[in-house]
Structure formats: structure tokens, C-alpha cells
Backbone bond lengths (Angstrom), bond angles and torsions (degrees), N, CA, C in turn:
res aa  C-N    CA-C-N  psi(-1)  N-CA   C-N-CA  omega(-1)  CA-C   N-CA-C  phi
1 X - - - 1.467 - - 1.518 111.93 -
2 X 1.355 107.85 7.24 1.888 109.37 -165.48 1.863 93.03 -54.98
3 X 0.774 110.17 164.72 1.828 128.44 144.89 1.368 125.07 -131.53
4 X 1.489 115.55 -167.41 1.312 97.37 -171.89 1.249 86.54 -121.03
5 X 1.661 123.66 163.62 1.027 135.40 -149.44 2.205 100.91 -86.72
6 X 1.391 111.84 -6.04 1.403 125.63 152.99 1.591 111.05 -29.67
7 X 1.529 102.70 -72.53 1.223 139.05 -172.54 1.470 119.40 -44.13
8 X 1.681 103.51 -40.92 1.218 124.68 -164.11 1.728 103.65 -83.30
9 X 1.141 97.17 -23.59 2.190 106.09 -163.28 1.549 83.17 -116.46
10 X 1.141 126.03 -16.36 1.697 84.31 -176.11 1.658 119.69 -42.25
11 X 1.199 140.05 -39.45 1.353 137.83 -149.64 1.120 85.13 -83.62
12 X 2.006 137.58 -41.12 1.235 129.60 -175.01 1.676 97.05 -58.95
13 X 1.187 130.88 -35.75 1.405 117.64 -159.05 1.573 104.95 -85.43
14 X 1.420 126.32 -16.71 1.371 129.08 169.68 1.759 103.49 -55.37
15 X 1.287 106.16 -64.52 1.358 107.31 169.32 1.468 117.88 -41.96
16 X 1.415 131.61 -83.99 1.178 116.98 170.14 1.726 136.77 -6.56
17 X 1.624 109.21 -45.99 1.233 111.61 -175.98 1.671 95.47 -83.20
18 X 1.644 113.52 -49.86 1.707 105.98 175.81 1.277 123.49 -46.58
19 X 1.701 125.33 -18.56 1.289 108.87 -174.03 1.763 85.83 -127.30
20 X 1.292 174.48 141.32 1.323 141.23 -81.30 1.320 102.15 79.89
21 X 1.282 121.06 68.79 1.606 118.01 176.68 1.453 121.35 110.53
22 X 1.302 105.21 -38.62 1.527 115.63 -156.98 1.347 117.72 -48.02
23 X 1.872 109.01 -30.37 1.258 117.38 -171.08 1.608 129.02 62.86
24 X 1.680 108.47 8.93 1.303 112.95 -160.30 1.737 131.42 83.32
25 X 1.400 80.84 25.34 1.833 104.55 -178.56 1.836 98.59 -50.67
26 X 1.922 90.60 -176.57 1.536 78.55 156.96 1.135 120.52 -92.35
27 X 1.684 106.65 -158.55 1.541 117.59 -152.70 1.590 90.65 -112.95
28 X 1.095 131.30 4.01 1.366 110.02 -177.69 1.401 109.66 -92.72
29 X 1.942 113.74 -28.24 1.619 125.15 169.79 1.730 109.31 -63.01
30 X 1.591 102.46 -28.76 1.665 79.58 169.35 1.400 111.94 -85.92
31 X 1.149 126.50 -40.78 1.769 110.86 -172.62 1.319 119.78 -39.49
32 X 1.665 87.44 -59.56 1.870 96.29 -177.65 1.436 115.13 -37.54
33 X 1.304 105.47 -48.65 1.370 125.90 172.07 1.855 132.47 -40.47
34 X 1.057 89.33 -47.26 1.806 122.81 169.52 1.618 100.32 -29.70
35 X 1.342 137.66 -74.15 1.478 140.31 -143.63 1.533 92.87 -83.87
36 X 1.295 114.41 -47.83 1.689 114.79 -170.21 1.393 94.18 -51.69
37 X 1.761 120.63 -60.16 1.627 112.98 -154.63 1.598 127.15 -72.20
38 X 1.862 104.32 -10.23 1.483 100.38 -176.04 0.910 131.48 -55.98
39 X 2.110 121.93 -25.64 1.586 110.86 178.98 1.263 103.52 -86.13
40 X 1.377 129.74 -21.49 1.339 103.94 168.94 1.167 145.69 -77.25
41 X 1.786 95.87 4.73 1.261 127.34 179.12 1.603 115.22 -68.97
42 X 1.328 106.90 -41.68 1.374 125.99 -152.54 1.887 90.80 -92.43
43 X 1.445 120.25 -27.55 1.192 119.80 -174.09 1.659 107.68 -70.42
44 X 1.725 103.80 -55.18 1.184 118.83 148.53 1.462 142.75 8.97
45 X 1.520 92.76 -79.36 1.605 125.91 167.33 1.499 134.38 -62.19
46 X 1.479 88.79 -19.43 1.312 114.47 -160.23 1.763 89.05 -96.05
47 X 1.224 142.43 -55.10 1.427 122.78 151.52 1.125 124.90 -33.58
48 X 1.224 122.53 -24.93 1.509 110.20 176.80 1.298 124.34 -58.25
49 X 1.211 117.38 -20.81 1.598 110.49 -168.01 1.712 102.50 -71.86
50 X 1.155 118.63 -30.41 1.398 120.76 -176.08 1.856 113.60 -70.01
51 X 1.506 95.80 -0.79 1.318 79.93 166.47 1.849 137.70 -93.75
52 X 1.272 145.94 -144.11 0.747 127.71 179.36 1.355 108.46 -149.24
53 X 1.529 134.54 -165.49 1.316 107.56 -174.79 2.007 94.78 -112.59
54 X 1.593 102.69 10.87 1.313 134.42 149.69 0.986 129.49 -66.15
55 X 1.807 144.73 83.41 1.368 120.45 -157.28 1.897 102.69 -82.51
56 X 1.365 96.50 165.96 1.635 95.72 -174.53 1.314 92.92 -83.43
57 X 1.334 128.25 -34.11 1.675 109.37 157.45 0.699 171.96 -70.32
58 X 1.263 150.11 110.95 1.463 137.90 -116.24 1.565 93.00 -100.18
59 X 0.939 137.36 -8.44 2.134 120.37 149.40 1.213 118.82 -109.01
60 X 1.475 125.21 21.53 1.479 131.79 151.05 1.760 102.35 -46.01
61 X 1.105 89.27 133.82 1.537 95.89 -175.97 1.749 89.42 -102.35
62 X 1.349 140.24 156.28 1.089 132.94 -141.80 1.740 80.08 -144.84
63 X 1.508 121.30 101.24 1.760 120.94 160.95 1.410 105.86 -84.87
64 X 1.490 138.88 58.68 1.429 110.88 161.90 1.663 111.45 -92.55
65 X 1.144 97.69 7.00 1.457 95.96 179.19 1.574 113.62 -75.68
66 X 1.686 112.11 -18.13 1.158 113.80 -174.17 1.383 119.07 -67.48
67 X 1.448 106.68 -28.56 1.707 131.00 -168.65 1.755 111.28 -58.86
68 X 1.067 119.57 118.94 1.303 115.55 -179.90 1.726 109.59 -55.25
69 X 1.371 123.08 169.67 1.688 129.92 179.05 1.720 99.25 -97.47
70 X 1.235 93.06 140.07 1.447 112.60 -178.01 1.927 89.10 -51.94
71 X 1.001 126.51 -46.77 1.449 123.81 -169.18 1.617 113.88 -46.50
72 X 1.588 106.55 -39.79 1.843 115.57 164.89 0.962 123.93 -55.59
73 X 1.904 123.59 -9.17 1.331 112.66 168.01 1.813 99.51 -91.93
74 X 1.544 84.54 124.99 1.781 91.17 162.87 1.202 120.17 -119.24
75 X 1.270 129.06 123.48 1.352 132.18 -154.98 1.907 89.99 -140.31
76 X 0.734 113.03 138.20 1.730 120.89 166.98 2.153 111.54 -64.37
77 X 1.389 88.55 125.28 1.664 86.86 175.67 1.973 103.55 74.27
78 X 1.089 117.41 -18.95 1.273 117.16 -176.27 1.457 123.50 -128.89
79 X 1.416 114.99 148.95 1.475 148.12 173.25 1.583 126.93 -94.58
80 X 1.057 121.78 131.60 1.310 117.58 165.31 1.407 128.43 -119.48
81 X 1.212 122.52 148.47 1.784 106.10 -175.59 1.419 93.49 -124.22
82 X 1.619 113.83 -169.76 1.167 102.95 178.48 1.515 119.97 -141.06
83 X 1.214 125.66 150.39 1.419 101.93 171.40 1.756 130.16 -74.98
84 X 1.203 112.95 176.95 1.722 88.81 174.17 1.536 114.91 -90.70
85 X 1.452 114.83 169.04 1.586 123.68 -142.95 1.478 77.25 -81.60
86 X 1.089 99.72 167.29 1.496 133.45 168.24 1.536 119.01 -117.20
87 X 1.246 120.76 77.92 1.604 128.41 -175.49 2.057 111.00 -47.33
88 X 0.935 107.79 128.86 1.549 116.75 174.26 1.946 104.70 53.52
89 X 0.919 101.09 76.10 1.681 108.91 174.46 1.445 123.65 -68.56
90 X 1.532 98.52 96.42 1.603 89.37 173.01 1.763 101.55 100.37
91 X 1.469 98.94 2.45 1.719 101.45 -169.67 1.444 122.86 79.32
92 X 1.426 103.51 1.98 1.278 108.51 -179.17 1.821 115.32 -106.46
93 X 1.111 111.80 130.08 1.661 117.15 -166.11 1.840 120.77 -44.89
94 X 1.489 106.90 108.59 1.718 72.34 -169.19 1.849 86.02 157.38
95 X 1.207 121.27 -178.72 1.466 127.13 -162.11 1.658 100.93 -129.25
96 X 1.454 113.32 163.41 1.382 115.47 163.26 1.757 95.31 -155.35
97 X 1.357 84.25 144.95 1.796 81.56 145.59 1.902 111.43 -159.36
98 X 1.606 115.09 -155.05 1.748 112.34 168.51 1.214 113.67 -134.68
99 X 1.077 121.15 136.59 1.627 122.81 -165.47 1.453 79.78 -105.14
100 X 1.606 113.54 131.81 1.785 102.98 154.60 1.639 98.43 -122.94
101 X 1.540 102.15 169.43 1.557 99.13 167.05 1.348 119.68 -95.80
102 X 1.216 123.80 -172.93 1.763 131.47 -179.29 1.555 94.65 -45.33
103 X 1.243 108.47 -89.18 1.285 94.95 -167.91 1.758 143.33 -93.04
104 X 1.284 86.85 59.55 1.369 123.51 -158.60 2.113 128.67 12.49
105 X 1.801 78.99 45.87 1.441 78.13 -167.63 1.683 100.80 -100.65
106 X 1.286 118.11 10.57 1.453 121.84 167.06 1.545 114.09 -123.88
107 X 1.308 129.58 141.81 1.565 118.56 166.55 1.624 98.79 -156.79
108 X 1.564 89.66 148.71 2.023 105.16 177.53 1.343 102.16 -115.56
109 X 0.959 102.55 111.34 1.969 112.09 149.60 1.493 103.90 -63.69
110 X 1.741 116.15 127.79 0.789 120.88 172.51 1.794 107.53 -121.15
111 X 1.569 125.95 143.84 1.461 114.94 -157.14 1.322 90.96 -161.25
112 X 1.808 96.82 118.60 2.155 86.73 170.61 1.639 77.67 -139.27
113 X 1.560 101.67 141.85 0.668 122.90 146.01 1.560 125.51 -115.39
114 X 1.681 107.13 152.14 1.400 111.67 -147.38 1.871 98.91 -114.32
115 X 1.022 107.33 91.47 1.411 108.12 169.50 1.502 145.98 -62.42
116 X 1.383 134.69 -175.57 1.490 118.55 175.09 1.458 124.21 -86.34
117 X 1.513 113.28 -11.14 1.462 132.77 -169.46 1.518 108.87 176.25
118 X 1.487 92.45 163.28 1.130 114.99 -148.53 2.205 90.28 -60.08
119 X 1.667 91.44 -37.62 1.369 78.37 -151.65 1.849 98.36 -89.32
120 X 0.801 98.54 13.53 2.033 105.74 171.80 2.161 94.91 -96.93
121 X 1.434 109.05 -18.85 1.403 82.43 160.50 1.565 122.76 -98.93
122 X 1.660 102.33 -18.69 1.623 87.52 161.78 1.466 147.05 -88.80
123 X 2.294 97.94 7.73 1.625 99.20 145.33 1.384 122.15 -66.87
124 X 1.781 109.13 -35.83 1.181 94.77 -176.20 1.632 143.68 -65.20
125 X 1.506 106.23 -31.60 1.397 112.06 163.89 1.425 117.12 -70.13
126 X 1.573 135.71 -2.70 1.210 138.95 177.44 1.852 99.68 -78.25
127 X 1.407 96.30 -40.34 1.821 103.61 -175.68 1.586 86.21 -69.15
128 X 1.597 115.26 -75.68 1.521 114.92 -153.08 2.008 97.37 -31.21
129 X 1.257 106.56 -67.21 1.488 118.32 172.53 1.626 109.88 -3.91
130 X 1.338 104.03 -81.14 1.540 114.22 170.20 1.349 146.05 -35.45
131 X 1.584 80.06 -28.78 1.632 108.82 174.72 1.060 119.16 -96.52
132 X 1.410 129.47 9.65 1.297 135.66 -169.89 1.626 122.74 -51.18
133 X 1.748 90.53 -47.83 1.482 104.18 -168.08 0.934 118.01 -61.35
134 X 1.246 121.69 -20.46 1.880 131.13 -178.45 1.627 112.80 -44.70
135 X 1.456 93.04 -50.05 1.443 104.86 -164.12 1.714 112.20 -111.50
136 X 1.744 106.49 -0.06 1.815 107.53 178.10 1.354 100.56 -165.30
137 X 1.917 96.28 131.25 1.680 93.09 -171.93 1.727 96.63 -138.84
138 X 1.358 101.65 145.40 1.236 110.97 176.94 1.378 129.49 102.00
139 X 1.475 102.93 14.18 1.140 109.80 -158.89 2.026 102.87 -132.86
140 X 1.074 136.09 158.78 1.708 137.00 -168.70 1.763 93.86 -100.09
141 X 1.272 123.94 113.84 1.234 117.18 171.73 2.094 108.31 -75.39
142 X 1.188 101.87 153.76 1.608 103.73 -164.67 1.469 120.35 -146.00
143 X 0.697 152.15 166.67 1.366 149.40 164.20 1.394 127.40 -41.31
144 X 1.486 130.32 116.52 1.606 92.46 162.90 1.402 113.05 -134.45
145 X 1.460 128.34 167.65 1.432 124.17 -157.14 1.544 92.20 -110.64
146 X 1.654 97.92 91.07 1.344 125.24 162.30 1.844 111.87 -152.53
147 X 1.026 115.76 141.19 1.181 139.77 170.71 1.663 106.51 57.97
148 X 1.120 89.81 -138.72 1.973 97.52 -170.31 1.566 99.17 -91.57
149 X 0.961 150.99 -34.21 1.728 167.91 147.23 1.040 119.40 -138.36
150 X 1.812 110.18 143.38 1.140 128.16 -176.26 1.315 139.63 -177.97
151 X 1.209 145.76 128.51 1.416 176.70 -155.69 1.482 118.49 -103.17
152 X 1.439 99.31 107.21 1.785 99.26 172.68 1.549 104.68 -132.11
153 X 1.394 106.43 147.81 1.188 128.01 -164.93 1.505 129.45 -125.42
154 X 1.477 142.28 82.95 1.460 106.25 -157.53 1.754 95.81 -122.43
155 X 1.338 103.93 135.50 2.022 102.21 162.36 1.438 105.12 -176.90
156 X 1.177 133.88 -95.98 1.543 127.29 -174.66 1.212 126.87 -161.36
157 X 1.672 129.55 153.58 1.200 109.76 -153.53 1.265 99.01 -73.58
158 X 1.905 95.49 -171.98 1.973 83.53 175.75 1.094 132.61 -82.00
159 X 1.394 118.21 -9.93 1.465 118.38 161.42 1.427 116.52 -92.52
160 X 1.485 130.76 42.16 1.286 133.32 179.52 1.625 138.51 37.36
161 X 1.850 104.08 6.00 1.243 124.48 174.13 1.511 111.11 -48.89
162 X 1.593 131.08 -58.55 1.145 126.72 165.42 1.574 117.75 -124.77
163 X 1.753 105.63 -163.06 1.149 105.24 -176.18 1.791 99.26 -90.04
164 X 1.463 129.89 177.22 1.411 127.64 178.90 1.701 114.19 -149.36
165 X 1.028 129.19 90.74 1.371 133.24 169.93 1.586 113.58 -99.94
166 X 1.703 80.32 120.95 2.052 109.67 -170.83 1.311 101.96 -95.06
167 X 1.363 122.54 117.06 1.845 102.38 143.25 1.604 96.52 -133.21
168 X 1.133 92.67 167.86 1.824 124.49 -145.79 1.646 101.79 -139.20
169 X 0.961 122.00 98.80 1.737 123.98 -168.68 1.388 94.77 -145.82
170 X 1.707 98.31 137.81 1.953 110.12 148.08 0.699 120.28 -86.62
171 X 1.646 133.74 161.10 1.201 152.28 153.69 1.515 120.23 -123.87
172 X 1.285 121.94 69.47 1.362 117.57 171.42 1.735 89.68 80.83
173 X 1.087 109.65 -145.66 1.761 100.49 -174.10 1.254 113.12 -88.15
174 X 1.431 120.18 13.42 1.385 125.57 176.50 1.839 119.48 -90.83
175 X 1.488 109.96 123.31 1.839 88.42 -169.28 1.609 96.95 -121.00
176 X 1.175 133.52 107.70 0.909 137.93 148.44 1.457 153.83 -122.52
177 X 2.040 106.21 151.47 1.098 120.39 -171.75 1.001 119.60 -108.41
178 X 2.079 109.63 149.71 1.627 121.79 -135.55 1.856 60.04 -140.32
179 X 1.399 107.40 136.39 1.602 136.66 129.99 1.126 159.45 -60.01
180 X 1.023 125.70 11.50 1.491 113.60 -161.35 1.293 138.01 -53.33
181 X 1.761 120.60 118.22 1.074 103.27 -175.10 1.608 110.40 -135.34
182 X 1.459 109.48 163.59 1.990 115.69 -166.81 1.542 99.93 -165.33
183 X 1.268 83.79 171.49 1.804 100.04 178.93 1.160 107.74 -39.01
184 X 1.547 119.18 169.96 1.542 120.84 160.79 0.892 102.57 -70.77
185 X 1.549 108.35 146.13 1.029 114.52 -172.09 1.887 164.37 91.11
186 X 1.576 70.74 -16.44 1.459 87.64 -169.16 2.192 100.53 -148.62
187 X 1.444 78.26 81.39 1.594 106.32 -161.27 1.821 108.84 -78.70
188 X 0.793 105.56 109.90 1.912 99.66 -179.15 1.490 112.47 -29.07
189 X 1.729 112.62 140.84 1.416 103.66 164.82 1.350 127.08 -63.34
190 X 1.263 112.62 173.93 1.679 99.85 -166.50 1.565 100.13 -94.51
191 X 1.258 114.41 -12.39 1.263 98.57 168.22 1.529 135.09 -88.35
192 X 1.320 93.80 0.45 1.886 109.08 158.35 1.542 102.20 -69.12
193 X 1.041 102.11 -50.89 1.734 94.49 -158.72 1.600 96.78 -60.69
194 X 1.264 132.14 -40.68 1.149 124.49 -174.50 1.391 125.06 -58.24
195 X 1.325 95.34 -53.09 1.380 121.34 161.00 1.378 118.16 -30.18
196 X 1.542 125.58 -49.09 1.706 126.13 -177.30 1.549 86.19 -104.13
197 X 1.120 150.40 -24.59 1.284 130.70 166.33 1.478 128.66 -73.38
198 X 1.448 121.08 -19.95 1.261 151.95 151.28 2.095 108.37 -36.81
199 X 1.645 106.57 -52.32 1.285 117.59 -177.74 0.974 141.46 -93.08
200 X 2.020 90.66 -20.42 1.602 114.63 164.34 1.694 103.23 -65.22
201 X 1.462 111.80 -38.58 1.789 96.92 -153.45 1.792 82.71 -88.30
202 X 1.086 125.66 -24.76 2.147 99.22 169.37 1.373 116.39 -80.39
203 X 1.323 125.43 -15.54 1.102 135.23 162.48 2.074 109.82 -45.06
204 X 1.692 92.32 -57.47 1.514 88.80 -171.69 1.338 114.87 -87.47
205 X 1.318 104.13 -9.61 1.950 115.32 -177.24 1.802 96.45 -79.83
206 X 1.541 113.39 -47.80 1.808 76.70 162.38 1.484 117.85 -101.57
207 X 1.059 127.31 25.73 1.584 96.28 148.46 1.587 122.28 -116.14
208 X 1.557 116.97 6.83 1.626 95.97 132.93 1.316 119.42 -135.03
209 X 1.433 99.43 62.44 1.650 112.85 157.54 1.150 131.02 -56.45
């Protein structure tokens, strides 16, 4: 079930192109915005794999420190490892990587992107928001009590291959998106997701505290 960590940020890289200028515009120029940018999103994303957790630039500022340790996922009977980060995903400032388990029938895309302010990350999760459906269908997106704002989502991808749990949270100017994905059917509890989303947003609150 591995993927490549492309796979995992595309929705981060939709964002990227929606907020790309915006400066913390409003939120109604990114929504609208949302449907036009997904294939170029996905084209986007799709460079990412060539990156490294090395940026090819020499003033890439490098957040993998922000990324929680595969060891913070606690799951009963299970392990997670991780792949290596992917510096600026999609060209957009900020880290990714994929947690899978042993037997790779669970894996989290993990995706922060690191914005200019607080309030250019809360256009951006208003776009990511919009963009939801790309990557999870069937499901009521809702509140969840993590970070500074946030959006959780759980039902299936769009071609019904597996199950897909979204949440969408700020952290100070940091906005990031967590994946979860598994068999049909057999959809993470929601209090896992909180649980590693819970550690991601203190994770990034101290390191750019």
C-alpha cells in the first residue's frame, strides 16, 4: 500500500498554488480558486518526489524538525516508520513526509506548510478546506479541537480504493495536513487522528514558538 510521498502533499500543493501571492488575501479569491488549481496541483506534487530532505537550495531553510517521530504514533500491536522528509513540497515552503505501518496496510501523509502569517495560514486552510473533495468523499467535514483552526474529514477516496481521514489545522503560521489512510472500510478512530494531530500542532508550536 506504500505511496510516494507526491501522493501524500498533493492537497498541500493545491494550497501552495491557492495561497502563491495572496499575502493573506481573502478567502473567497481562494475558494473560487480551489477547482481551477487541483490539476496543477497534482502536476506540482508530482516533482516533489525528486526532492530531498536536502534542499537544492542553499537558503532553503529546512522544517523537518517540525515533523513529529514515527515513535508519536501509538497505535496498539503497531509501528510506524517513516519516509524521508521532503523539503518545500510542491515548491511551497514547509515539510512533508509518510508514516506507513508494518504491514503497510495503514499510512499518514503528513504536510505543513509554513506561511508568512498567521492570517495567510488561515486563508490557506479555508482553500485546503475546499479542496477537500479531491482527496475524501462522502464524508461531513467538522470541527476538530486541535490547534488554532481546524477541519476534519473522514469517508473514502474518490475511487473507493480505501478509507481517508482529513484534518486541516493551524498552528501559528504553520497549516498543516495529516492523511489517514486504510483498507475500505476500516477507517482510523477519530481519536487516533487526534491523538497524532494533537502532537503534530505542539510539535510545531515549539519549534516556531
Amino acid at each position: 500500500m506504500k505511496v510516494s510521498i507526491a501522493a501524500a502533499v498533493s492537497l498541500g500543493a493545491t494550497v501552495a498554488l491557492l495561497t502563491a501571492g495572496c499575502g493573506g488575501g481573502s478567502s473567497s479569491t481562494t475558494s473560487s480558486s480551489s477547482a481551477s488549481s487541483s490539476s496543477s496541483a497534482s502536476s506540482s506534487a508530482s516533482s516533489a518526489t525528486s526532492s530531498t530532505a536536502k534542499s537544492s537550495s542553499a537558503d532553503a531553510t529546512d522544517y523537518s524538525t517540525l515533523l513529529i517521530d514515527a515513535g508519536d504514533i501509538v497505535a496498539p500491536g503497531d509501528t510506524f516508520t517513516a519516509q524521508e522528509p521532503t523539503v518545500n513540497p510542491g515548491g511551497a515552503e514547509g515539510v512533508a513526509t509518510v508514516f506507513s505501518n508494518g504491514g503497510d496496510t495503514r499510512e499518514i501523509g503528513d504536510t505543513i506548510l509554513v506561511l508568512p502569517d498567521e492570517g495567510a495560514a488561515a486563508t490557506a486552510l479555508e482553500g485546503a478546506a475546499a479542496s477537500l473533495g479531491t482527496n475524501v468523499t462522502g464524508g461531513t467535514p467538522q470541527p476538530a479541537q486541535v490547534g488554532s483552526d481546524s477541519v476534519m474529514v473522514a469517508g473514502t477516496s474518490p475511487d473507493g480504493a480505501k478509507s481517508v481521514t482529513v484534518v486541516l489545522f493551524t498552528q501559528g503560521k504553520a497549516l498543516t495536513t495529516l492523511e489517514f489512510d486504510g483498507a475500505p472500510g476500516d477507517a482510523v478512530p477519530p481519536e487516533f487522528v487526534l491523538d497524532v494531530a494533537g502532537k503534530q500542532a505542539q510539535k510545531i508550536a515549539d519549534g516556531l514558538g
